[in-house]
C-alpha positions in Angstrom: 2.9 -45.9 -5.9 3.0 -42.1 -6.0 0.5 -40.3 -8.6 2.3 -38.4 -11.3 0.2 -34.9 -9.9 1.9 -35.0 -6.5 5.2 -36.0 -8.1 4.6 -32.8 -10.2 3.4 -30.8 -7.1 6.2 -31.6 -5.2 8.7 -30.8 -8.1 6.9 -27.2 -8.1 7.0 -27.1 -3.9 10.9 -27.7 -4.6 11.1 -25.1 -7.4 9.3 -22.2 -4.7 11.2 -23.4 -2.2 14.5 -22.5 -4.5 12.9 -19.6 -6.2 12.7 -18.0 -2.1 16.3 -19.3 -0.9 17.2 -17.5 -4.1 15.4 -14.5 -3.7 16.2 -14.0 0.4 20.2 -15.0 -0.2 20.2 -11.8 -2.8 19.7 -9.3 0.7 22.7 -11.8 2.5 22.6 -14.8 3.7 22.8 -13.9 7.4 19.3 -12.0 6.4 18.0 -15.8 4.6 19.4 -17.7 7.8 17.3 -15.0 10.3 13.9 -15.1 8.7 13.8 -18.6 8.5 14.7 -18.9 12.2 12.1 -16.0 12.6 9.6 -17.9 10.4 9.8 -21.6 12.3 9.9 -19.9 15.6 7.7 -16.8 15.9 5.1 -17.8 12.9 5.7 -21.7 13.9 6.1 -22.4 9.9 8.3 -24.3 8.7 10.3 -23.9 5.5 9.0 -26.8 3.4 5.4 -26.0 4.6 5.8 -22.7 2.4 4.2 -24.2 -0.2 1.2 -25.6 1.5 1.0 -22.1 3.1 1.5 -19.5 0.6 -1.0 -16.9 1.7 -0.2 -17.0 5.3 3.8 -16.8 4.2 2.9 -13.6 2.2 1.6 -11.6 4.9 4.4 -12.9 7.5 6.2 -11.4 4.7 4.7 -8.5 4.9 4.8 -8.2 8.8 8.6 -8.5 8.7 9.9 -6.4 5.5 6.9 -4.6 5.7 6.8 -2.5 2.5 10.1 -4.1 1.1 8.2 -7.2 0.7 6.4 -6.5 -2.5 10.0 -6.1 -4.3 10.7 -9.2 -2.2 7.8 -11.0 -3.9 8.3 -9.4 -7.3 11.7 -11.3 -7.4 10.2 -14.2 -6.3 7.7 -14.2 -8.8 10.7 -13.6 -11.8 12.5 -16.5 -10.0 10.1 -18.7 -10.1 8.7 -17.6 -13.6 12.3 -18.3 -15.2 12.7 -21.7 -13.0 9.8 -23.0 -14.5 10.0 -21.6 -18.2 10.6 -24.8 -19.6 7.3 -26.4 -17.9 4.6 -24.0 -18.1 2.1 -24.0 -20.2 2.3 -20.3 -22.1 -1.2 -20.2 -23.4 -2.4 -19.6 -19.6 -1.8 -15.5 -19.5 -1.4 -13.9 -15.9 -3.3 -10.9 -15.7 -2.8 -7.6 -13.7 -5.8 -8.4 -10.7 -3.8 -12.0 -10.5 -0.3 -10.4 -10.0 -0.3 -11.2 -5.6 1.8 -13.3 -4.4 -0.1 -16.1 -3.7 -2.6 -15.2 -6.8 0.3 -15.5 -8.9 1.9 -18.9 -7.5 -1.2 -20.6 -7.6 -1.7 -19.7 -10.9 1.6 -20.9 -12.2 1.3 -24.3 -9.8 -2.0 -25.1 -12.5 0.1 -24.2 -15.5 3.0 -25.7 -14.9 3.5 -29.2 -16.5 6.8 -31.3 -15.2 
């Protein structure tokens, strides 16, 4: 039997997963289809390992948009914020030293109740 905490971890996983299709298919989806090839082949990481890998995904961010990836990961952030509206748990406050990437998706992994 599966526990309830990794079926709720793995209904997060799938709403990051989304919340970056989402985010990369607003530059094209040519752009989406290249960094995932770039990710699996040069950073050997696959897509569904994103979640598992969220700080080393943020700097291979980084290392291919280079300074385009924070507005990359600020729309990520909103995507993933408004995907999981309904199941957070809005007395947990983000604050301003929290607001990385990974900071900020850990953060909303522990508030988010599904």
């Amino acid at each position: 039997m599966v526990s309830k905490l990794t079926l709720q971890q793995r209904k997060f996983d799938d709403l990051l997963i989304e919340s970056i299709d989402i985010a990369l298919s607003r530059l094209s989806e040519p752009i989406k289809n290249e960094f995932y090839v770039r990710l699996e082949n040069n950073f050997c990481m696959e897509r569904q390992n994103i979640p598992n890998e969220i700080g080393e995904f943020s700097q291979i961010l980084h290392r291919i948009f280079g300074s385009g990836a924070f507005i990359l990961e600020v729309s990520l952030m909103r995507i993933l914020y408004s995907k999981c509206a309904e199941f957070r748990d809005c007395s947990t406050e983000l604050s301003e030293n929290e607001m990385t990437f990974p900071k900020y998706v850990e953060k909303m992994r522990k508030q988010v109740k599904m």
